[in-house]
Structures are given as C-alpha cells and as structure tokens.
N, CA, C and O of each residue as an XYZ file, in Angstrom:
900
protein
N      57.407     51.702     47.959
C      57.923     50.439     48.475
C      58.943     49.913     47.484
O      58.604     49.787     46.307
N      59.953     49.653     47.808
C      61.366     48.730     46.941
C      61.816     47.853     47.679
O      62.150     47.874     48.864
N      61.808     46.629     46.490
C      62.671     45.488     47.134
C      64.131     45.401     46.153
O      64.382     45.905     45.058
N      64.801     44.690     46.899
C      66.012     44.641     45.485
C      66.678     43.544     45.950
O      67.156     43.544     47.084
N      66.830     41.979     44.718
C      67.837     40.721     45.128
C      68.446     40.865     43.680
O      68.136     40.913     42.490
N      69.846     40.914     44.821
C      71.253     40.887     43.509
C      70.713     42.324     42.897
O      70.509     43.373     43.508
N      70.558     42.046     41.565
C      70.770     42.975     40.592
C      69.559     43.640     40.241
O      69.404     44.774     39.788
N      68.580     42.604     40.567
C      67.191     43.077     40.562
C      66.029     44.038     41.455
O      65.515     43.588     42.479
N      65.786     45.045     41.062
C      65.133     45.667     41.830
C      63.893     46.008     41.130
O      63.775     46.350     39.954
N      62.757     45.830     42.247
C      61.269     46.159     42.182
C      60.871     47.298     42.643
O      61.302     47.489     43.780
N      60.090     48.316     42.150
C      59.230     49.321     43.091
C      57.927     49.475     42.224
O      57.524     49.220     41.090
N      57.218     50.404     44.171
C      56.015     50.223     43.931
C      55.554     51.860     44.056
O      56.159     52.232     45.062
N      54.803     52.993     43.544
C      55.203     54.074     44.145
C      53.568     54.368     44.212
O      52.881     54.320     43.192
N      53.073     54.647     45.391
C      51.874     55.209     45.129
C      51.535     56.144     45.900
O      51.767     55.984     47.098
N      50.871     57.430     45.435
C      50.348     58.760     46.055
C      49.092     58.872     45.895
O      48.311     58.000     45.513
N      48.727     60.683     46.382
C      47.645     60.669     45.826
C      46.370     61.048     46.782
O      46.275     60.258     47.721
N      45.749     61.681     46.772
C      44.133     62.509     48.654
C      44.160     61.047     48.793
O      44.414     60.134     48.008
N      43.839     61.099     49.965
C      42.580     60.097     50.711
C      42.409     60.731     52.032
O      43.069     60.975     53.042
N      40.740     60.948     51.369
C      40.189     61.359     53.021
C      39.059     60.493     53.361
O      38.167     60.000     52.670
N      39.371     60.432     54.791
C      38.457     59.423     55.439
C      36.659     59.798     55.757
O      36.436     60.914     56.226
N      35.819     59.152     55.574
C      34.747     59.234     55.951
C      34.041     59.259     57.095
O      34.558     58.683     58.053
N      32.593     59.974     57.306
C      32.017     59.673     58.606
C      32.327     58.661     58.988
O      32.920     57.869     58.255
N      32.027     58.394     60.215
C      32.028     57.386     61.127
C      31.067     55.878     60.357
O      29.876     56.002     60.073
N      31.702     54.773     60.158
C      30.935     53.976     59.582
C      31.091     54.099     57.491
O      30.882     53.027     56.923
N      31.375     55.138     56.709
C      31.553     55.548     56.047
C      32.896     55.410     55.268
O      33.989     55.598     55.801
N      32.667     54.959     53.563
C      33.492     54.382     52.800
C      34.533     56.095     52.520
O      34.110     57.250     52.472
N      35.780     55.624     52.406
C      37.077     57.100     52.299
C      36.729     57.761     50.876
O      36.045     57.116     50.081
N      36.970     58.424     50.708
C      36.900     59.059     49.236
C      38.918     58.957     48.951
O      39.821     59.207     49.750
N      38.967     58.602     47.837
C      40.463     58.608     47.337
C      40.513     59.103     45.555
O      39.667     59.173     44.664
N      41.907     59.361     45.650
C      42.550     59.056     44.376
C      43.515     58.879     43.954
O      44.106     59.861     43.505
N      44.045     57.793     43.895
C      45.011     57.134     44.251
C      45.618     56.591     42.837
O      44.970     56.077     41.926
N      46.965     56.820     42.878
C      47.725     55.980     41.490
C      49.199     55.957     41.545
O      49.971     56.738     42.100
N      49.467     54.686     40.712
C      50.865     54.060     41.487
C      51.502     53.842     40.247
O      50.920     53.729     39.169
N      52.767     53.783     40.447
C      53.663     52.902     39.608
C      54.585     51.810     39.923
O      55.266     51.673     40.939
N      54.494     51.000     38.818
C      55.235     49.721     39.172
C      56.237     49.124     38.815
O      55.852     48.189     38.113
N      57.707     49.125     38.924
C      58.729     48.974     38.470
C      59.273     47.645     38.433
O      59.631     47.101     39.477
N      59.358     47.125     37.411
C      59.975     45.487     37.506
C      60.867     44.806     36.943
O      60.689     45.310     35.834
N      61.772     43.999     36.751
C      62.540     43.879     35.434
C      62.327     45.146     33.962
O      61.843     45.263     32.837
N      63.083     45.851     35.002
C      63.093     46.951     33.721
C      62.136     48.299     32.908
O      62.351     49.282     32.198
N      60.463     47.258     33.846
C      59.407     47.694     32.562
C      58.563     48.241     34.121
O      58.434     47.801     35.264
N      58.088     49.545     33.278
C      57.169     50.007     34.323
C      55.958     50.470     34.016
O      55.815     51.475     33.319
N      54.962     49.785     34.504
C      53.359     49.682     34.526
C      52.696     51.074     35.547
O      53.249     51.375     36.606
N      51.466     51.813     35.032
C      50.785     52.574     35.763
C      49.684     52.464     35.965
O      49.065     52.175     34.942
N      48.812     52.597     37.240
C      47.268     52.376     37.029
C      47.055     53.296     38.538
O      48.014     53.654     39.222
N      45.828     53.541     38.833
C      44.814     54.402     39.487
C      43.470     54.000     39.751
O      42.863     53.265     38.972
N      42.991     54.425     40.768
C      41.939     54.364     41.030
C      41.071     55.630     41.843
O      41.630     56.108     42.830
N      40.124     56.014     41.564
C      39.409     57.059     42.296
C      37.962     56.703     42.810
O      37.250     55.939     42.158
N      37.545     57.267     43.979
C      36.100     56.561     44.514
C      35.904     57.564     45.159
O      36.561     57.727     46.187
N      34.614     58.869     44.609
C      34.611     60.037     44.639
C      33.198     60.369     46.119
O      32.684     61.375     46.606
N      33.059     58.666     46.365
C      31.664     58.630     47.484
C      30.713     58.116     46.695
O      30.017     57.270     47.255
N      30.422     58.380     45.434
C      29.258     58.202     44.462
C      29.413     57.597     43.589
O      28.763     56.593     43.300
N      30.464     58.153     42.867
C      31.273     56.888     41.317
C      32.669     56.487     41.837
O      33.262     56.996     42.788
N      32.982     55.731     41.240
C      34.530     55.099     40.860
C      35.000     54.566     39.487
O      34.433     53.956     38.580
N      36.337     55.062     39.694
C      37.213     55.016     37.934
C      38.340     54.125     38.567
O      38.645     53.976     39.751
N      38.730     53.721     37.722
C      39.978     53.185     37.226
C      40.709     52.895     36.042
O      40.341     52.478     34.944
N      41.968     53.244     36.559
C      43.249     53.848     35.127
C      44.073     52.858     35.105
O      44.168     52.179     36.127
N      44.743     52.582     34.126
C      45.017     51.264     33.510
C      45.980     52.336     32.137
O      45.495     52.966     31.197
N      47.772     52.141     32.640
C      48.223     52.763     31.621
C      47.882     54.045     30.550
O      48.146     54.136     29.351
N      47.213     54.967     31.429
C      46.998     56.446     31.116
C      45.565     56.820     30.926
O      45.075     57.941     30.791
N      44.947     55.540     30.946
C      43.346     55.717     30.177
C      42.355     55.500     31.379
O      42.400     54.403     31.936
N      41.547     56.359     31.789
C      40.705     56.162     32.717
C      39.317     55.021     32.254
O      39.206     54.578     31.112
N      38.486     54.736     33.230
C      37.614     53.590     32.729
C      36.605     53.838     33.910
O      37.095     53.689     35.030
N      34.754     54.332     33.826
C      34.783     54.372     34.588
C      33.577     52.457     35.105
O      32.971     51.710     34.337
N      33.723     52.387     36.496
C      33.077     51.382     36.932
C      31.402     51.878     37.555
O      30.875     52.713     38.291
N      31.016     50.545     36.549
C      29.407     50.452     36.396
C      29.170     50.597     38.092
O      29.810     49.977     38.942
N      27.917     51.729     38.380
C      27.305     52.025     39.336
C      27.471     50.253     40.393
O      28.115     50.146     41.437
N      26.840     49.330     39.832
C      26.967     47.925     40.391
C      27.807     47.735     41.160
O      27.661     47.626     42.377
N      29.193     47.646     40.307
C      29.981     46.941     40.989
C      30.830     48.505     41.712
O      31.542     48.242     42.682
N      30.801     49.406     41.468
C      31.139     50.855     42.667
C      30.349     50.381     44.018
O      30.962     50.131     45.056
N      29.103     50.296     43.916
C      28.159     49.781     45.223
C      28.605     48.294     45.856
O      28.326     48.156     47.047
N      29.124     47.408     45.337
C      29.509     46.519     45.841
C      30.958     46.628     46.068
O      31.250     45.667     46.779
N      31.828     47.202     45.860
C      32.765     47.689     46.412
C      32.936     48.707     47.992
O      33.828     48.516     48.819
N      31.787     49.833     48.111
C      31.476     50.255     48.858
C      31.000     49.630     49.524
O      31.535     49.753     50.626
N      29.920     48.680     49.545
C      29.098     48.141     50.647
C      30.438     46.969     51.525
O      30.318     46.665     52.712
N      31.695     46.440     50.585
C      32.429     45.874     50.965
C      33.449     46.847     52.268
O      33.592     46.388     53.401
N      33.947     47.934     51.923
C      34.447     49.056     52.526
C      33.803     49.167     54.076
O      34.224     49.090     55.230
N      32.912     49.325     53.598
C      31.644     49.975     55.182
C      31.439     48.796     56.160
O      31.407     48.871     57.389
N      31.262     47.340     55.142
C      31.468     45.862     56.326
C      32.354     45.997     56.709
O      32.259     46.155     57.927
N      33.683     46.056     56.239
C      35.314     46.155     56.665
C      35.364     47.396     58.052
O      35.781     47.254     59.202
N      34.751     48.612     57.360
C      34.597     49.428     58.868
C      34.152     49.338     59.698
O      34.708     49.750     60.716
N      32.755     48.686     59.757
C      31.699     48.302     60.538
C      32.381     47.106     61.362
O      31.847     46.930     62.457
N      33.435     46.260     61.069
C      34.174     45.420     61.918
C      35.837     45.996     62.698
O      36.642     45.314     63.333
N      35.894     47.337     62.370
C      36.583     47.998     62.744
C      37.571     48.533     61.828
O      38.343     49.383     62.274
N      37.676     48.144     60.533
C      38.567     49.190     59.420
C      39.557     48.146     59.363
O      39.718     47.144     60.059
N      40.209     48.630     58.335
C      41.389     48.830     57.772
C      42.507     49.462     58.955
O      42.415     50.606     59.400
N      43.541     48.500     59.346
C      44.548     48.853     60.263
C      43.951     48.432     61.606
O      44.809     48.462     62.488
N      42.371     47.930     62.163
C      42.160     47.589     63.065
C      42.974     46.519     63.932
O      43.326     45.437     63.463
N      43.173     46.826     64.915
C      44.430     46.010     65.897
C      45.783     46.671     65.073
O      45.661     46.054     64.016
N      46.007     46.831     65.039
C      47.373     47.329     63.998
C      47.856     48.680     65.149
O      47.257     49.754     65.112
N      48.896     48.446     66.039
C      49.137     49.629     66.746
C      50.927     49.787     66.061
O      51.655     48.873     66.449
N      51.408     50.527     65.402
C      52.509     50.608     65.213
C      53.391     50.492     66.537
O      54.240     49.601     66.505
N      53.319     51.193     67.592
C      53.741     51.311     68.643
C      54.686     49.595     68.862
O      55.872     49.375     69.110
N      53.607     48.728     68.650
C      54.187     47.087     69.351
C      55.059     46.578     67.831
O      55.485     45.430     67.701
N      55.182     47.414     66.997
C      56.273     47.037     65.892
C      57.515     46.996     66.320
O      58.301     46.086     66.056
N      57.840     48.302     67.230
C      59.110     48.447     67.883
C      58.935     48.505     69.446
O      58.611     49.512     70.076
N      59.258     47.005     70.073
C      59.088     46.958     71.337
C      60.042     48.080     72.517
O      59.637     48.744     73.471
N      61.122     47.945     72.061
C      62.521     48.919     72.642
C      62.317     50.379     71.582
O      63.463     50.577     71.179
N      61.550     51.289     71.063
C      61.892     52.181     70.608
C      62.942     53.286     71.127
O      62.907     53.488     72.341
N      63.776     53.952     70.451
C      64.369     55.111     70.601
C      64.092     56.214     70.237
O      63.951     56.454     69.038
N      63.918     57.342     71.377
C      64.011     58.631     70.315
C      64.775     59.474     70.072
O      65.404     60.119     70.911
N      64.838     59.608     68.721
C      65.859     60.400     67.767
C      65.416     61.706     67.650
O      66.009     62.274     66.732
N      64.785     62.254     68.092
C      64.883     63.722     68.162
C      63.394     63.865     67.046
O      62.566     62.993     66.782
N      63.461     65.160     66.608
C      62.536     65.793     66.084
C      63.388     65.762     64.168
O      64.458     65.766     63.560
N      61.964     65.734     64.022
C      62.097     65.785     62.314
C      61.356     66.239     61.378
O      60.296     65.625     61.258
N      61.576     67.371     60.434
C      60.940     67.953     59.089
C      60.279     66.688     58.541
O      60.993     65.763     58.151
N      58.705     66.593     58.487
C      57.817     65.711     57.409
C      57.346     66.696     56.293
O      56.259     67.122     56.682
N      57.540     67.050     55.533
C      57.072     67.638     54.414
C      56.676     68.851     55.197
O      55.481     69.113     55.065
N      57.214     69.506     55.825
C      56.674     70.935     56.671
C      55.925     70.566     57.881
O      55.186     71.528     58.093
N      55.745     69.731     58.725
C      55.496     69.388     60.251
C      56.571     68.987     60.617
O      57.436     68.322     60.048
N      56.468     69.580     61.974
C      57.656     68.731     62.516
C      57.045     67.596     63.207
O      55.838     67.483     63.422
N      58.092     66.636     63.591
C      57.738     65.377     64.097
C      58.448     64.655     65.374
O      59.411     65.088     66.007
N      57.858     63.660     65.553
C      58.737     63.403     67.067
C      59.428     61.527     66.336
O      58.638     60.609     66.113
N      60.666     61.426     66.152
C      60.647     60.019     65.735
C      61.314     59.204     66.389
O      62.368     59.402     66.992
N      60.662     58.181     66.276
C      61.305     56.717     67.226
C      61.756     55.812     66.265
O      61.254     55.488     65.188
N      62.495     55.554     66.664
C      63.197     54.035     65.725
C      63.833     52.691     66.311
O      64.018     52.718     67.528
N      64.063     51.954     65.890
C      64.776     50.606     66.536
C      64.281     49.301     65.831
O      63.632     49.219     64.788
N      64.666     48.456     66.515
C      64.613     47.050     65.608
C      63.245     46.370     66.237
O      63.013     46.101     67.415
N      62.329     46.160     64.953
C      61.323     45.674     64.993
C      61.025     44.600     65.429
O      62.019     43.929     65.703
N      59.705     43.924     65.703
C      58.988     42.408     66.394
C      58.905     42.087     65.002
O      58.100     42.742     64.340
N      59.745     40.996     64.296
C      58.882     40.537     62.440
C      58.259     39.856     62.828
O      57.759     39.328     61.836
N      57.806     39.351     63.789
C      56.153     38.472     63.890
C      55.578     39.052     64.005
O      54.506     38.719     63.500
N      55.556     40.629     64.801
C      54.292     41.122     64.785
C      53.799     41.993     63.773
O      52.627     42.226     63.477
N      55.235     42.609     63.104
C      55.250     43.249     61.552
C      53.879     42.354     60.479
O      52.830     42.801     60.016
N      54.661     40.612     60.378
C      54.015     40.173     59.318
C      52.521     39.702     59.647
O      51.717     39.491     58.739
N      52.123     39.517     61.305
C      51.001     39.278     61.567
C      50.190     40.000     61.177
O      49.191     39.573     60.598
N      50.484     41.748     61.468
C      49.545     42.810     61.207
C      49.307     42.718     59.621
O      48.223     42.424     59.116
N      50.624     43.050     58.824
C      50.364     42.929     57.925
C      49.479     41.922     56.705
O      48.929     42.310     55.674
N      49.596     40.381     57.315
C      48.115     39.729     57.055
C      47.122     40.134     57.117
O      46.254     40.233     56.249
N      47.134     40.643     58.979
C      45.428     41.321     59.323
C      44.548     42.227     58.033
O      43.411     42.356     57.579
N      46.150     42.792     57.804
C      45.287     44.171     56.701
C      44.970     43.296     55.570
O      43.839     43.298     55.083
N      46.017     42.463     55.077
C      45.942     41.927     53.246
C      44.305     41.494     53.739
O      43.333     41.865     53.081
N      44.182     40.679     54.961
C      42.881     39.632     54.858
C      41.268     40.808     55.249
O      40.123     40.369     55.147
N      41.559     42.135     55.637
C      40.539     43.409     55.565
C      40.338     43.799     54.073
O      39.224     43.917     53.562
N      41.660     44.013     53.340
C      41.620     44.683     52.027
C      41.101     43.587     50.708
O      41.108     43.907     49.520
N      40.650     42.197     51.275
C      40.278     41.282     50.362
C      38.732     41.308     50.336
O      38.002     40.647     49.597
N      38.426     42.072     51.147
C      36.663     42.388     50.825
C      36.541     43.906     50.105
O      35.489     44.533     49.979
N      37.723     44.292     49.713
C      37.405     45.941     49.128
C      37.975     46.021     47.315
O      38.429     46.935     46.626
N      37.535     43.967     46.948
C      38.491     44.129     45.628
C      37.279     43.991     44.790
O      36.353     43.183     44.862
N      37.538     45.117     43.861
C      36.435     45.176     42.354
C      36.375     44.499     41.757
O      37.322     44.212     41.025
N      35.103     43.797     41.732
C      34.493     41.769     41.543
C      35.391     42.181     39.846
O      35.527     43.238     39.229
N      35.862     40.699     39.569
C      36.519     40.489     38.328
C      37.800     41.273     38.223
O      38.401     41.244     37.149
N      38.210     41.871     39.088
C      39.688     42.749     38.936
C      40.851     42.318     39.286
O      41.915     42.569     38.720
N      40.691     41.697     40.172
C      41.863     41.093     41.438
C      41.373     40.604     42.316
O      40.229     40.762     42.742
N      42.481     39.725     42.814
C      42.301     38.192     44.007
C      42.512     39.400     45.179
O      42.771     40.603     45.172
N      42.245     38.352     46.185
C      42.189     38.857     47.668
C      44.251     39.095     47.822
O      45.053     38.220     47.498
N      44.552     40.204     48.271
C      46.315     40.338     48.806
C      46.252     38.940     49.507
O      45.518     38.384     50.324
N      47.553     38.598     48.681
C      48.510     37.234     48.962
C      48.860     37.149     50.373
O      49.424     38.183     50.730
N      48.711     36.174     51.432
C      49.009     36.340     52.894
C      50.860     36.345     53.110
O      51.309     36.131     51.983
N      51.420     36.422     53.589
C      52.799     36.849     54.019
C      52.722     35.247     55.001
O      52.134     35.258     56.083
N      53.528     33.648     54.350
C      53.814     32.955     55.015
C      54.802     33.193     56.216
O      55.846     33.846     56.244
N      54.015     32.301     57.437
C      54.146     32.703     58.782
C      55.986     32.376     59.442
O      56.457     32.801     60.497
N      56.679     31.509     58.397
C      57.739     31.208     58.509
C      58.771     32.191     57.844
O      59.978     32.061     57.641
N      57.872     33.249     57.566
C      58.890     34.370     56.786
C      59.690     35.072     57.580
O      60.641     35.789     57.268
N      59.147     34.767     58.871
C      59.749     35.824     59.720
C      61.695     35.315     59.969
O      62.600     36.114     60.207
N      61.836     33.771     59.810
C      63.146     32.913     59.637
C      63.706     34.087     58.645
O      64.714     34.629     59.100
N      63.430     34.401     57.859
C      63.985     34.987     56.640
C      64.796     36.349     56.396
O      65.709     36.704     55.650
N      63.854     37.050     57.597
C      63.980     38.481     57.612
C      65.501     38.435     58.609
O      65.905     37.587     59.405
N      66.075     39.715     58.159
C      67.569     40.241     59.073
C      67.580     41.746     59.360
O      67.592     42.641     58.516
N      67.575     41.851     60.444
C      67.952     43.752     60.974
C      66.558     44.445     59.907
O      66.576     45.249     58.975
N      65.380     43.645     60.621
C      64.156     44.738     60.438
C      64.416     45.523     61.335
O      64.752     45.252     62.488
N      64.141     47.482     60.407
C      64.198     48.464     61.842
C      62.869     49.189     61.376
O      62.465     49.210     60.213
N      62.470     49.572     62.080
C      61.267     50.503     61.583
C      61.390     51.997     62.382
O      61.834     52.014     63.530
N      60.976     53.230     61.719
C      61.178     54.426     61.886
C      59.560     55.030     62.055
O      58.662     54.869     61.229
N      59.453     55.794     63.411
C      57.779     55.936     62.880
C      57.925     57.521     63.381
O      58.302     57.889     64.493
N      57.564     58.271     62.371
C      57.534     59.810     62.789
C      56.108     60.346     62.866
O      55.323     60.304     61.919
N      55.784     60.943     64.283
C      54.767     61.575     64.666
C      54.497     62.646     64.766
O      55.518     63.265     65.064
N      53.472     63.430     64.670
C      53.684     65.307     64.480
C      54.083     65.486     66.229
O      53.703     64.645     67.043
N      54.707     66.424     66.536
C      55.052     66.857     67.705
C      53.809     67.539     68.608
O      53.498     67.649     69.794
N      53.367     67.875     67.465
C      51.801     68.593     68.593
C      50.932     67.653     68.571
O      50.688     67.165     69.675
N      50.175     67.076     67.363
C      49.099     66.176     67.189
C      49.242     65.066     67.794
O      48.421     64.797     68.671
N      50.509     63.956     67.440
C      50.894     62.994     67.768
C      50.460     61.865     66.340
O      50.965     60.749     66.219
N      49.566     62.381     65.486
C      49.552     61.940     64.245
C      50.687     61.429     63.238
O      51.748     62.023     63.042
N      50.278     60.185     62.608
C      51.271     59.212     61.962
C      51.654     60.400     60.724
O      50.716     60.726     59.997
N      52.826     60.955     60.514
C      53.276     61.467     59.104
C      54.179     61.012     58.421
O      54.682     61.864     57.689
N      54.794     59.589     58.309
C      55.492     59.139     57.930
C      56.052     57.546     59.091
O      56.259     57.475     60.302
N      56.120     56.578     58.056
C      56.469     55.078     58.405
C      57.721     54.490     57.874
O      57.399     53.683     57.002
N      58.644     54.525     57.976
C      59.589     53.289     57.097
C      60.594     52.174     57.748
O      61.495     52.166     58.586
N      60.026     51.370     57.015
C      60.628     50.168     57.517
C      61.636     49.182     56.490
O      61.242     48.541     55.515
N      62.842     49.252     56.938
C      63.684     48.873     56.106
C      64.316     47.774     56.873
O      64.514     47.618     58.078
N      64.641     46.873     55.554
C      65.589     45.589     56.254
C      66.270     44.419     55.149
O      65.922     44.561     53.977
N      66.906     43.652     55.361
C      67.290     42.443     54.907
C      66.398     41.263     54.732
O      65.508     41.056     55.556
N      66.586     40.450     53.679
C      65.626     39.177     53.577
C      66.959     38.500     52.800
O      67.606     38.783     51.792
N      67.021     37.220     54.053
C      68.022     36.309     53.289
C      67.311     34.603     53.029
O      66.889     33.861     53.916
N      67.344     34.405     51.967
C      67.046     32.444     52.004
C      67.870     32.431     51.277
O      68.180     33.179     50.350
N      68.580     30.890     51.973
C      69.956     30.631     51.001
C      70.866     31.126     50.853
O      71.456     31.615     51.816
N      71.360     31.206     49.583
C      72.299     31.764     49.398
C      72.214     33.416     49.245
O      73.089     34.191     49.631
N      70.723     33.856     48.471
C      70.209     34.751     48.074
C      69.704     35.541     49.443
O      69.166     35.212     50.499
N      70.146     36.683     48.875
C      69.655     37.814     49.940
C      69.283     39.120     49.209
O      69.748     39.408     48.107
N      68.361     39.939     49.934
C      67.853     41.231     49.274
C      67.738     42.098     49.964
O      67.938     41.741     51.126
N      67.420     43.502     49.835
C      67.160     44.285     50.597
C      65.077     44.966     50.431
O      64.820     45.517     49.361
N      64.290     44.887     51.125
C      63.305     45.693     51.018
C      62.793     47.006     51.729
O      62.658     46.822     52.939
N      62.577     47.860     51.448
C      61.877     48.824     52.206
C      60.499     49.460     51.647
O      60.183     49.710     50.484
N      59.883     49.616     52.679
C      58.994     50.679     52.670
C      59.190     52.251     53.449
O      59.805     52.569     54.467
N      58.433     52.990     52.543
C      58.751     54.137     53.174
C      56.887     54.867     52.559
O      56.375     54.949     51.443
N      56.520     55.159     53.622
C      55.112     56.310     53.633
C      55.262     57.648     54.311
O      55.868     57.970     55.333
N      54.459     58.407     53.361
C      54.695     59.358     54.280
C      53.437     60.222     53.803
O      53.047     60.222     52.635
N      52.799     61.015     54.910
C      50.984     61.748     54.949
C      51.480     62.814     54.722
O      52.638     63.054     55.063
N      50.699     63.714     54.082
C      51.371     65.362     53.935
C      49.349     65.510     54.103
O      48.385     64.760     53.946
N      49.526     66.541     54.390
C      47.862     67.401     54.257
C      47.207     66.495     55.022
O      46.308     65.819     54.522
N      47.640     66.333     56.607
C      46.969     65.176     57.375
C      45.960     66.423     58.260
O      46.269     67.481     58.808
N      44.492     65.617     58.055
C      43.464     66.129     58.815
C      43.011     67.625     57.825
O      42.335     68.445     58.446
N      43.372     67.987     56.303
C      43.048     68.325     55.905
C      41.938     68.331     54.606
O      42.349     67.498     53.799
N      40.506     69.056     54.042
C      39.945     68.378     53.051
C      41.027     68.217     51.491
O      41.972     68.883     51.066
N      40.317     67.016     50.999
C      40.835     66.833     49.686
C      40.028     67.016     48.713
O      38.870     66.603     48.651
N      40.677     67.719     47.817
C      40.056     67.906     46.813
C      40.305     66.401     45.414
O      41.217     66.177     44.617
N      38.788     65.576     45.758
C      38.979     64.442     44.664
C      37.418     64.486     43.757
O      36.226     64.373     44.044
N      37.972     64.644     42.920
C      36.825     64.797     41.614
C      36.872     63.633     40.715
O      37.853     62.890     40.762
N      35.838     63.390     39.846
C      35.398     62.261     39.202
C      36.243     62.978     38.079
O      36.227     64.184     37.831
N      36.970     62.017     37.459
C      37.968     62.093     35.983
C      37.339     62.770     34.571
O      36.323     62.190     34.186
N      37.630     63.516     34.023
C      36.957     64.024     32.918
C      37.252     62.677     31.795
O      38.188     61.879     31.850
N      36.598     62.707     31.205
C      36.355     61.379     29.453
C      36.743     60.217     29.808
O      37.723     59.823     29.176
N      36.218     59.302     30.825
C      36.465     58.425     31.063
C      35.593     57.468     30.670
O      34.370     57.503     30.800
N      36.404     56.414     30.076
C      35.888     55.163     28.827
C      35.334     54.093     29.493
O      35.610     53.730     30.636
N      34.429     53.533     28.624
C      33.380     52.482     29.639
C      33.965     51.291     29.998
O      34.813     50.670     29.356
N      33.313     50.912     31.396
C      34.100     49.695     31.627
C      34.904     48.532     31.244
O      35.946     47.997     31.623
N      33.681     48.285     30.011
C      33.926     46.806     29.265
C      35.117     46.838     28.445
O      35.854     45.867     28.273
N      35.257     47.816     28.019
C      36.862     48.203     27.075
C      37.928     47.803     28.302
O      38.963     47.308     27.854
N      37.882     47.920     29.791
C      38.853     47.976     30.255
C      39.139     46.198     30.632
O      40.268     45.731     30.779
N      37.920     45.433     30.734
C      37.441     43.813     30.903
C      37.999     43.028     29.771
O      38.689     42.024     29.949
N      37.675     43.523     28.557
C      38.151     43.234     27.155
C      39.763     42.789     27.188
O      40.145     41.643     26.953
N      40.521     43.765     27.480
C      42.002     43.980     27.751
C      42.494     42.811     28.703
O      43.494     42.142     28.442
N      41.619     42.598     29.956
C      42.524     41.629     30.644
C      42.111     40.254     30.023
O      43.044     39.487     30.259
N      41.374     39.767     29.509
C      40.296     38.856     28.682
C      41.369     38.637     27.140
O      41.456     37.626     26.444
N      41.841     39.523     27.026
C      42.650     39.159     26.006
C      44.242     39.110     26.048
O      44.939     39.222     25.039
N      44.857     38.883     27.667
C      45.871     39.216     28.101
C      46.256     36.975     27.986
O      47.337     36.514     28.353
C-alpha cells in the first residue's frame, strides 16, 4: 500500500502464507511488513502457527505468552463465528459499471480482469466493516482497534478505479488494486493499494520461529518509548 502528498511518500509492504482454517477456525499466518515514512523504515511480523504466536519487532522475534495467543484466538473464531473477516464485503459492488480487460498473468495464473471507477462509499463503508472485525483480533496491550475511515472522506477522494483480477478457471481473487487521488484544499495526493495471492488454495508451510525472546523484553521497549 502507498500513499504520496507533494513530496512525501508513505508505504506499507506486507507478505507472507496465510492459510485459512476449518470452518469456524482461527488462519494460521506469517506475516511481516515494512513501513516506509519520512524517510525511515520500520519492520515487524507476526506468526500464529494454530498453537503459539510470535511477534517481530525490528529483526528480533518475541514469543507471546500462551494467555494472551488464546485470547487472541478466541477473538479470531468470535469474529468468524459472526461471519469473518471481509463478511458483507463483495468486491463485485466496488465497481458498479465494471469492464473487461481481457485476461492477465498473476504470478503464473491467468486471470480474468475487470476494472472501472469505483462506489467510494461503498469502498470506505466496507473498509470500516473490516477495521471494526479486525479490532477484536488485537494482542491485549499491543495496539488500538484500526482507526475508522471518516464517512465524509468520500468528498475527498478523485478518479477512485479499482482493478480486480480473477483466476480464469477458479474465479478466485489473485490480485486487487485500487488506485486514486485524495484532494483537501489545496493539498492533494495520490494513494494506492495493490494485493496480490500467489499459492491460492494451496498448503503453507508456517512454523514457529527458532530463538525467540520472551515477551516482556518486547513490553519493556514500548514502556520505554
């Protein structure tokens, strides 16, 4: 994800397995991002192997006390148990008029893609839906619930288009991007996102981190920030 006003540009980059669980059942991931900001760029991770969970914090893994892993999970499984992460969320009503552009290489699938200019009310609605799902899946003492996307933002936005590429046989999501303008004032920027699934519907291989340092070292750090 990159945003950029004037001279300034932000990114966010994150990869990494995630495979989904039984029915009712928390995903196994391992996931780690980087964060680009005025200049300076921050790294951290997280892994949740079904049984334990770690988290990385600028190169150093840390892992999280059985406790709060279980209360993270039990948060996950309520969130599914009310229908998940992305529930109501149909990409389809992002782009009311879609076009299709033909077929397209996703990392070795081909794909079927549609594009055109997006609904930003229904962009930033969904996108609440999720911030306000993903605020029951945050590791007690780590982080606040995702910030909601004010409802007047949509005034703001210019030539949202969104691109959604589907496998040609499956019909499976392998890639999302949505790019556009944000003007207030005088100031204007550009943001995009861009995702994209490789190894969709395949197992992942995610293992618990070798020498990973105990929690409280990682509590210590923000405590002294």
């Amino acid at each position: 994800m990159q945003a950029t006003a004037g001279a300034e540009q932000s990114t966010v980059k994150l990869r990494g397995p995630f495979e989904v669980g039984e029915k009712g059942e928390a995903p196994r991931f391992a996931l780690s991002a980087d964060m680009t900001a005025e200049g300076r760029t921050e790294s951290a991770g997280v892994v949740y192997t079904g049984e334990s969970a770690f988290a990385t914090l600028d190169g150093t893994t840390y892992e999280v006390p059985s406790l709060l892993a279980g209360q993270v999970t039990a948060g996950i499984e309520q969130a599914l148990a009310k229908g998940g992460p992305l529930v109501g969320i149909d990409l389809k009503r992002w782009v009311p008029n879609p076009t299709n552009a033909g077929t397209a290489n996703v990392a070795g699938t081909e794909t079927i893609k549609l594009t055109g200019q997006a609904d930003v009310k229904r962009v930033i609605t969904d996108i609440n839906l999720l911030a306000g799902q993903l605020g029951t899946m945050q590791v007690p003492g780590m982080s606040g619930a995702p910030k909601q996307i004010p409802a007047d933002a949509a005034d703001h936005v210019k030539d949202l288009t969104v691109s959604i590429y589907t496998g040609a046989d499956d019909q499976m999501l392998r890639r999302l991007v949505v790019d556009g303008t944000v003007a207030e004032g005088a100031q204007s920027g550009n943001a995009l996102l861009d995702l994209t699934l490789t190894k969709v519907g395949e197992d992942q291989d995610i293992e618990a981190p070798a020498g990973a340092r105990p929690f409280n070292e990682l509590l210590q750090q923000f405590q002294t920030r």
